[in-house]
C-alpha positions in Angstrom: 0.0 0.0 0.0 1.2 3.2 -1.0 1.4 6.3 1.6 -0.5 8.5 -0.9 -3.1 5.6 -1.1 -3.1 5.5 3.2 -3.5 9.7 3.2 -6.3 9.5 0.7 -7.7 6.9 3.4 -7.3 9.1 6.2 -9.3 12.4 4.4 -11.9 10.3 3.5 -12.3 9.1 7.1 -11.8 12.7 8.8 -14.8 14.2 6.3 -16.9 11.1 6.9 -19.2 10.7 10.6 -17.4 7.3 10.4 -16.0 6.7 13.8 -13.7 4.0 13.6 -12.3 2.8 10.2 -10.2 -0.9 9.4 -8.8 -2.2 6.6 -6.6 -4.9 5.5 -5.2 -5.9 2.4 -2.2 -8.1 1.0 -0.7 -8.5 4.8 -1.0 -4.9 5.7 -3.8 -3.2 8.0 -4.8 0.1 8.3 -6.0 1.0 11.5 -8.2 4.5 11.7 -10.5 5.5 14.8 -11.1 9.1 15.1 -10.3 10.7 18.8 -12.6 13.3 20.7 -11.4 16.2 18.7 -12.6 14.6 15.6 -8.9 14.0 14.1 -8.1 10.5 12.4 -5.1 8.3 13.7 -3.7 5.5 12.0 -2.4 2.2 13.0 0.1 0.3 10.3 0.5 -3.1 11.1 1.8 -6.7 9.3 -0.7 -9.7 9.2 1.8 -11.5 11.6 1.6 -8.5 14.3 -1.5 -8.0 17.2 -3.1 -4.6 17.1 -0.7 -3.6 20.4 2.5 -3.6 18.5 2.0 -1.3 15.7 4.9 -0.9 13.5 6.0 0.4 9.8 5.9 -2.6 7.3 9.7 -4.0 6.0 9.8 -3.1 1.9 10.0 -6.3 0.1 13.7 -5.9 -1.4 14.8 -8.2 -4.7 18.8 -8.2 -2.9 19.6 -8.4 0.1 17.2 -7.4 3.1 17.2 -3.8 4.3 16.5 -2.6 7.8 14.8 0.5 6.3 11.0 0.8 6.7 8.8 1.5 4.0 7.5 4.7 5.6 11.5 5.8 6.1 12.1 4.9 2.6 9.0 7.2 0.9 9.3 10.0 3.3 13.2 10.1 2.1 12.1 9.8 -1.4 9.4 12.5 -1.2 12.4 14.6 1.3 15.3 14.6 -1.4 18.4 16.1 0.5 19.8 19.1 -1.3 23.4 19.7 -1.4 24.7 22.5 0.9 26.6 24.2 -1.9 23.4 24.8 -3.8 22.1 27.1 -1.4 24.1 30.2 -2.9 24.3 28.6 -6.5 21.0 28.4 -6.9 17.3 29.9 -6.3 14.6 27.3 -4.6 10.9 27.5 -5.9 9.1 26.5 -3.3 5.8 24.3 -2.7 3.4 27.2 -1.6 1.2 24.8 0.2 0.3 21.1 1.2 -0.9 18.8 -2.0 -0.3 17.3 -5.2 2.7 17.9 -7.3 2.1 17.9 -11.1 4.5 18.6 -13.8 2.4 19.2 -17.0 -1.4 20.4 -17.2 -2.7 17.1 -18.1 -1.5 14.0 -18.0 -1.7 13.8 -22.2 0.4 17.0 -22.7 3.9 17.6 -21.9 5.8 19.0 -18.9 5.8 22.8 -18.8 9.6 22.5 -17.5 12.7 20.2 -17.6 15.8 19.8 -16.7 17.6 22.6 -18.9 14.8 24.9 -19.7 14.9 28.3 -19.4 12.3 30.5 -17.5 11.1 33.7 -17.0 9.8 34.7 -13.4 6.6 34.9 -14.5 6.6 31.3 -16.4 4.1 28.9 -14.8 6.8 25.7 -14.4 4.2 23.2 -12.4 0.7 23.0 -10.5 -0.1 22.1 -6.8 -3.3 20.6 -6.7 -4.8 21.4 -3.3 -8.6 20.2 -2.6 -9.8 20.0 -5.6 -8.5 23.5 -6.7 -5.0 23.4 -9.1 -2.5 26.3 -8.3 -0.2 27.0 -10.9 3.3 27.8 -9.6 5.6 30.2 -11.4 9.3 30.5 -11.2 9.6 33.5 -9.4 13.2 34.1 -11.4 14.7 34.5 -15.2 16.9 31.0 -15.3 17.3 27.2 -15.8 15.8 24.8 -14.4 18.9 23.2 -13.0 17.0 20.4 -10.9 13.4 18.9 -10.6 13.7 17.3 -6.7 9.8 15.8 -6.8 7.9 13.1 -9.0 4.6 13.8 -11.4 2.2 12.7 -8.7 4.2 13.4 -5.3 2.9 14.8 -2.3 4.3 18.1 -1.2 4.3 20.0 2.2 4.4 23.7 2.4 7.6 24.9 1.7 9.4 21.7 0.0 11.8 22.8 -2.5 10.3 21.8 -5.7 12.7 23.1 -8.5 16.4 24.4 -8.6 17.0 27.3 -10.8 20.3 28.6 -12.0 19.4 32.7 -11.7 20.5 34.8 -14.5 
């Protein structure tokens, strides 16, 4: 089960009167009941694990086993690290707000930035889709688009550096 799948889980139970909330599906169980303030909280476990012990499923690795956890290993992919030395080199656009990163206006066109292209500051370079409403997000500076640090698709928090952009 994917995160985005588990978050799209836990919205539809915090809208919903639905006080407690259980599903399980391919050795994982999702665990939802809603506290007095109304708020959703979740409850990963394996098939092989009782309901006291909750813990973040192992990713299923084709080499040799990992001690990462699933939820370690898609928070660091949707958290890449950006170098120190970039900081001066280069200008950040930034997520204005929690939601969905996408990097063309449909999913049949094309991208409206990659790697390489150049951009003007008023150049719409990606949209954020937040409940139901898509944001376009411009690049705030005349550049390149030196780096793309997020996935057509990925969750993004407010303020997660979403582009790199050589300044001109």
């Amino acid at each position: 089960m994917k995160i985005q799948e588990i978050r799209e889980i836990i919205k539809l139970v915090d809208g919903s009167s639905i006080e407690e909330f259980s599903y399980e599906f391919e050795g994982v169980k999702v665990k939802m009941k809603k506290n007095g303030s109304g708020t959703a909280q979740q409850t990963l476990n394996s098939a092989a694990q009782t309901p006291q012990q909750p813990k973040a499923v192992e990713a299923p690795s084709a080499s040799a086993p990992t001690k990462e956890s699933e939820a370690e290993r898609l928070v660091s992919q949707e958290t890449p690290e950006i170098p120190a030395s970039s900081d001066s080199a280069y200008h950040k656009i930034l997520s204005p707000m929690v939601g969905t990163f996408y990097e063309s206006p449909s999913p049949e066109e094309a991208a409206y930035v990659q790697v390489g292209s150049k951009v003007t500051a008023d150049q719409v370079v990606c949209i954020v889709e937040a409940m139901k409403l898509f944001n376009e997000i411009e690049a705030e500076v005349d550049g390149e688009i030196a780096e793309i640090l997020v996935k057509d698709g990925q969750l993004v928090e407010y303020g997660q550096p979403l582009f790199l952009v050589k300044a001109n």
